[in-house]
C-alpha positions in Angstrom: -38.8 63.6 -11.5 -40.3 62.2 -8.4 -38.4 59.7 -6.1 -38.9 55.9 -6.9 -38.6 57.0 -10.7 -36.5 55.0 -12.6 -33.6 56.9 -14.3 -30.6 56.2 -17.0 -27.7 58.4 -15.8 -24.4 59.1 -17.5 -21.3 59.5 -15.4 -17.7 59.6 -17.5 -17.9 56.8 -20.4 -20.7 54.8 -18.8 -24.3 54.9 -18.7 -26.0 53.2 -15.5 -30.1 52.6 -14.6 -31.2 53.4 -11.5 -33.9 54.4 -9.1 -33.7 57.9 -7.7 -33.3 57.6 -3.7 -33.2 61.6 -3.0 -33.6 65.2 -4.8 -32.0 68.0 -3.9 -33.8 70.7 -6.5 -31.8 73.5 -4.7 -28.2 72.1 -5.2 -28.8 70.5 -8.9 -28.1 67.1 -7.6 -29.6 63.6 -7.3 -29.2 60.2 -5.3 -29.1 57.5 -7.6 -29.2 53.6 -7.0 -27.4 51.6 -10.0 -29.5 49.0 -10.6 -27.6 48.2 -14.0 -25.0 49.1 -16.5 -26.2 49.8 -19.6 -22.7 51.0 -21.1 -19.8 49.7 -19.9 -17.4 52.6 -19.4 -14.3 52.6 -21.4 -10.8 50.9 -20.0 -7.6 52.8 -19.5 -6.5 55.9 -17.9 -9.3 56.5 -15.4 -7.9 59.7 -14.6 -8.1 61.1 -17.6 -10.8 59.2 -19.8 -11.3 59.5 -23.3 -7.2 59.8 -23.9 -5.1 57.1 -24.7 
């Protein structure tokens, strides 16, 4: 992946499209900027998702 790519990420119970900002290859990680939400992420506990 190469910076300007578009991207679809998944944090928690959403899923989000964005345009990677920054790489960092040596610590795993990405920047991301949302540019939509493709999933709306789930409503309730958000400290503990996926448990009613």
């Amino acid at each position: 992946m190469n910076v300007g790519d578009f991207v679809r990420g998944v944090y928690k119970t959403g899923v989000y499209a964005g345009e990677l900002m920054q790489v960092e290859q040596e610590k795993g990680r990405a920047l991301v900027k949302v540019l939509a939400v493709l999933k709306h992420p789930m409503q309730g506990d958000l400290h503990n998702p996926k448990r009613s």
